[in-house]
C-alpha positions as MATLAB code, in Angstrom:
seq = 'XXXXXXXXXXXXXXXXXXXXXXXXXXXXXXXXXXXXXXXXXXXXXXXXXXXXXXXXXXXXXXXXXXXXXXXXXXXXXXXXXXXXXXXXXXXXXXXXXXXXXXXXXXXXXXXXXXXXXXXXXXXXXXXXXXXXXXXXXXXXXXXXXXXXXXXXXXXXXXXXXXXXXXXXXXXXXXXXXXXXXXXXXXXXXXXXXXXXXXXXXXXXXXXXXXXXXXXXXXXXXXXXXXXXXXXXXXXXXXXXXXXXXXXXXXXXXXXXXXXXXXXXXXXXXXXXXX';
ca = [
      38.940   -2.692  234.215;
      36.630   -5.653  233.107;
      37.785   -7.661  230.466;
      41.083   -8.576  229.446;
      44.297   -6.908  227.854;
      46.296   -9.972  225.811;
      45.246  -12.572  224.182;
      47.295  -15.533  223.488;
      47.120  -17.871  220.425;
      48.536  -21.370  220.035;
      47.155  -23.273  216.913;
      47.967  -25.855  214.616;
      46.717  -24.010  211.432;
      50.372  -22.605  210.338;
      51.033  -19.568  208.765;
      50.971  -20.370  205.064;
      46.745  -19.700  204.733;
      44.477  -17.070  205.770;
      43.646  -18.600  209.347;
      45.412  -17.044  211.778;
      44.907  -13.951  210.195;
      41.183  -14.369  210.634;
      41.826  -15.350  213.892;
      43.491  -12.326  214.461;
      40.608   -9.672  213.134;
      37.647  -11.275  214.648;
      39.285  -11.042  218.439;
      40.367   -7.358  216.948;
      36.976   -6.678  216.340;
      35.534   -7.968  219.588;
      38.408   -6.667  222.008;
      40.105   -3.676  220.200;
      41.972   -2.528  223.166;
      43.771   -6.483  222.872;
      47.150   -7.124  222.202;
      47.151  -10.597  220.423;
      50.386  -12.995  220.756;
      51.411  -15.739  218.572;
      52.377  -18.382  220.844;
      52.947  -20.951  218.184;
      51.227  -22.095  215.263;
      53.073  -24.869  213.553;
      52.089  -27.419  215.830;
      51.791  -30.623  213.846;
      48.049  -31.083  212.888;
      46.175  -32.914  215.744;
      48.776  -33.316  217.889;
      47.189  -32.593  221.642;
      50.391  -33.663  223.106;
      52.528  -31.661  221.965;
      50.209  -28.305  222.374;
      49.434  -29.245  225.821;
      53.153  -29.622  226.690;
      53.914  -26.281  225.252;
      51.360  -24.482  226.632;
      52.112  -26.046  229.959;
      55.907  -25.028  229.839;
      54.871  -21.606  228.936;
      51.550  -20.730  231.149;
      53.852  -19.400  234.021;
      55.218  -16.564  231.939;
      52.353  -15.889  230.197;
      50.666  -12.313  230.344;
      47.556  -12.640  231.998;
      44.326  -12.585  229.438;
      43.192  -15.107  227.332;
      44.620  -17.977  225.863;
      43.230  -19.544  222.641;
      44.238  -22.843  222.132;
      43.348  -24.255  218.808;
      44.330  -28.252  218.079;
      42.778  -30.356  215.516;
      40.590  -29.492  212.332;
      36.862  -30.277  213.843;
      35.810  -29.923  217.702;
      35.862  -33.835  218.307;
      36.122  -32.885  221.702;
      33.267  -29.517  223.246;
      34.941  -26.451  223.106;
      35.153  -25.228  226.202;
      36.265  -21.632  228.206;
      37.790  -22.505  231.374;
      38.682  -19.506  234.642;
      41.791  -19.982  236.274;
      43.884  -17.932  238.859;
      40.965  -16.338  240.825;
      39.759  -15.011  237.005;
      43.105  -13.423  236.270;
      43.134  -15.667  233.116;
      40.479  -18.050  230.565;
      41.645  -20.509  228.872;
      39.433  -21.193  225.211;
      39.844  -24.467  223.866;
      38.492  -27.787  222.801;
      37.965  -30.424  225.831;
      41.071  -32.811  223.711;
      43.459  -32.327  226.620;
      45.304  -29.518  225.619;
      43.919  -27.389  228.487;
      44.289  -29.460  231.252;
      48.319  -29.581  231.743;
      48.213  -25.807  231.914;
      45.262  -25.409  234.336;
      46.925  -27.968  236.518;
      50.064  -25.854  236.361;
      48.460  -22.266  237.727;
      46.664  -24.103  240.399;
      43.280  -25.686  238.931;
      40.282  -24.488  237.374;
      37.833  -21.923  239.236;
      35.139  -22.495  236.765;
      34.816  -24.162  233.258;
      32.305  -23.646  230.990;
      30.908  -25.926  227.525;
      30.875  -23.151  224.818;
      27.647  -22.434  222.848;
      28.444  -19.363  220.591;
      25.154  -17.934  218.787;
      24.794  -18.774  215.620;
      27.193  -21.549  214.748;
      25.369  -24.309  215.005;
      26.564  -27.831  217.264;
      30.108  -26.506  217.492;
      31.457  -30.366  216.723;
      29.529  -29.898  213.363;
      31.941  -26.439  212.961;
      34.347  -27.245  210.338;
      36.581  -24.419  211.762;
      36.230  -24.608  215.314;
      39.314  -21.272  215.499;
      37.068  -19.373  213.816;
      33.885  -19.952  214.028;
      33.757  -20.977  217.892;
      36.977  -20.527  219.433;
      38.241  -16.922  218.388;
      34.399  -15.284  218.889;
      34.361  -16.674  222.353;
      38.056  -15.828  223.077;
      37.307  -11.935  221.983;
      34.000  -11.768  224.441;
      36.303  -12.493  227.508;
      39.001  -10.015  226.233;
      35.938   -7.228  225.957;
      34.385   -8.093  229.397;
      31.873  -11.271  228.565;
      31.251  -13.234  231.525;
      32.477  -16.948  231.092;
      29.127  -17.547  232.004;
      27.428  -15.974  229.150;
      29.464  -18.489  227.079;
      27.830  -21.734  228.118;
      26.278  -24.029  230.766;
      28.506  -24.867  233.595;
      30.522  -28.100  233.813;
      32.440  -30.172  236.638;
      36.468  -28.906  235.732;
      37.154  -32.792  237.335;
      35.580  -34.459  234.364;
      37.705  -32.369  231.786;
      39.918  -34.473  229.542;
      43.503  -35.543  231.149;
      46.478  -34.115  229.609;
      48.063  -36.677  227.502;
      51.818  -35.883  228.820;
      53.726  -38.950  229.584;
      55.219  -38.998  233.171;
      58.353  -41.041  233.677;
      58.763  -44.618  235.371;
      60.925  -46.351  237.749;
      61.388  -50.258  237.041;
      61.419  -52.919  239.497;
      65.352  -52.669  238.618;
      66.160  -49.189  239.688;
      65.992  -48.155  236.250;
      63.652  -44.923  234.966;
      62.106  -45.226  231.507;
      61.858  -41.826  230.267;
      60.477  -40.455  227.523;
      61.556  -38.090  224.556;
      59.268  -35.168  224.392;
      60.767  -33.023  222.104;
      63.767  -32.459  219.344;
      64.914  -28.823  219.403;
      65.679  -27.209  216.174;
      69.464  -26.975  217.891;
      69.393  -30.704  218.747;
      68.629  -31.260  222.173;
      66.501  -33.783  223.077;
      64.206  -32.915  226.374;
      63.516  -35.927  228.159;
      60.130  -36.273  230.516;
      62.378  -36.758  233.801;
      64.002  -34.299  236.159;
      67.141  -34.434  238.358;
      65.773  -35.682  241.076;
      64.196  -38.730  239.821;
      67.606  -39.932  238.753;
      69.079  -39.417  242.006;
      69.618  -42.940  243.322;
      71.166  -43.647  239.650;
      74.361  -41.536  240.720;
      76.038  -39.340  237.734;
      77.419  -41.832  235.564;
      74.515  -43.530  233.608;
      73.457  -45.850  230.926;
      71.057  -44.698  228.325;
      69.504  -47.432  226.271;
      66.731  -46.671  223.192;
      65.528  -48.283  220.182;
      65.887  -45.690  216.872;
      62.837  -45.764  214.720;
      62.543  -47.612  211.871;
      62.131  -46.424  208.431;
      61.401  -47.621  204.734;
      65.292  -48.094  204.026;
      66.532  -49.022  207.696;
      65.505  -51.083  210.355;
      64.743  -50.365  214.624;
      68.223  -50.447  215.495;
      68.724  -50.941  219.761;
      71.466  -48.196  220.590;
      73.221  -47.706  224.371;
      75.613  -45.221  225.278;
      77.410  -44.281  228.249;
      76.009  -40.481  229.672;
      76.482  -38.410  232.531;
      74.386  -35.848  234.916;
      76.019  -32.518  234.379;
      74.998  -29.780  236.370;
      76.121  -26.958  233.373;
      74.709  -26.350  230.268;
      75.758  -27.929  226.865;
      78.917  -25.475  227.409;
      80.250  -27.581  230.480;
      79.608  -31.112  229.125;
      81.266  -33.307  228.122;
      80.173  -35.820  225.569;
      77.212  -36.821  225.922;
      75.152  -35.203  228.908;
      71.774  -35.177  230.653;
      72.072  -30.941  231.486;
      68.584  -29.097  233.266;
      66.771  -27.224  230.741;
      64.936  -24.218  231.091;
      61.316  -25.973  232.369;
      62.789  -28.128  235.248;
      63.208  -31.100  233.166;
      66.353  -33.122  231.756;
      68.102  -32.768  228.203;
      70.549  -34.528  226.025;
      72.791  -32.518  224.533;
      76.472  -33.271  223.270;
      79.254  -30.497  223.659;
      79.628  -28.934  220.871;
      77.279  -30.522  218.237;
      73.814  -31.781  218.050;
      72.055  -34.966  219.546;
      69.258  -35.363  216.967;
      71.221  -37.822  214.736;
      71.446  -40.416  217.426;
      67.710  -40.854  216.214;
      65.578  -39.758  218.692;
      62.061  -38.466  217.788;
      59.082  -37.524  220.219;
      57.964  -40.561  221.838;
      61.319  -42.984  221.747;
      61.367  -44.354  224.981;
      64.960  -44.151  227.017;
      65.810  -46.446  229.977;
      68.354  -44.769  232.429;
      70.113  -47.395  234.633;
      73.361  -46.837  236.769;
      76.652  -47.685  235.095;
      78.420  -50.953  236.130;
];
């Protein structure tokens, strides 16, 4: 069967407008036959990092089809339509670096392509890129449009980097890691797996500065925490558990870790304990 069957949507428009709605009818209209899913769509506006991340955590157990990846209210970046997989999927998207984690994660690009959809003008002039570019272009794949048809060619090596921290070990020993997210339950997921803490042993040192604010100042915090090989259910205290994408998070047994005042971005230096 040409074409595709899903197509995936990940956005920072929210669901309080029309948007996604639109979104949703004009890849109706081109792809009928398409199941559309809602990845996310309260991704803070213009945050690349953060969509790349998710998208990147989830790519492996997505349906194959199309994903349409929508960051950021203009197309500072090209929109571009990228083939991964052998062609078993297309990633749509602006070239902001929201793509590139996920193509990286299913093996690389086979093709990529700089979008020019009829009739829309320079897409960076678009003043909404999801609709105007993005979702037309997305809906063409799903109904059998060859990435080709979309746009010239273009090297996949020169696309934008993803702009997903990576850990670091210090001179010391130590790793400076890096918060990447808050979960709505409290857990903090860290940008550092088990293994790069190996040499550190299972009792640790955690060290951060809280943000400041308008009524309080940075405040440098350091707390005792160990490696637990369970979930938050078989910690105790405060523990660095595996979550569910291969990575490290802080939880504490039985409450929530998001008042020790970690937000994305806080750095967190790991060293043994004495």
């Amino acid at each position: 069967m040409t074409g595709f069957g899903t197509i995936t949507c990940l956005s920072d428009l929210g669901t309080a407008d029309e948007s996604v709605g639109v979104i949703h009818s004009i890849v109706r209209q081109a792809a009928p036959h398409a199941t559309v899913i809602d990845l996310c769509h309260e991704i803070d506006p213009g945050d690349t990092r953060t969509a790349a991340l998710m998208l990147a955590r989830s790519v492996p157990h997505l349906a194959p089809g199309v994903v349409l990846a929508s960051v950021g209210r203009r197309l500072d970046r090209p929109a571009i339509a990228v083939s991964v997989g052998d062609g078993q999927s297309m990633l749509v998207g602006p070239d902001n670096g929201v793509l590139a984690a996920a193509t990286a994660a299913v093996g690389g690009a086979d093709i990529a392509v700089r979008i020019n959809t009829a009739g829309c003008g320079d897409p960076e002039s678009v003043l909404h890129p999801a609709r105007d570019v993005l979702a037309p272009a997305a809906g063409g794949l799903a109904a059998g449009a060859s990435i080709e048809s979309l746009g010239a060619p273009i090297d996949p090596s020169l696309l934008l980097p993803s702009l997903v921290a990576v850990p670091r070990v210090e001179d010391d020993g130590s790793v400076t890691a890096e918060v990447l997210s808050v979960t709505r339950w409290g857990t903090v997921q860290l940008n550092v797996d088990r293994e790069t803490l190996a040499a550190l042993g299972d009792h640790l040192v955690m060290e951060w500065t809280a943000g400041a604010s308008a009524s309080q100042p940075a405040e440098a915090n350091s707390q005792s925490v160990r490696l637990e090989s369970a979930g938050p259910a078989g910690a105790s205290g405060l523990a660095l558990c595996d979550d569910p994408f291969g990575l490290l998070e802080l939880t504490v047994a039985g409450g929530s870790a998001a008042h020790l005042g970690f937000s994305v971005g806080t750095e967190v230096r790991l060293r043994a304990a004495a």
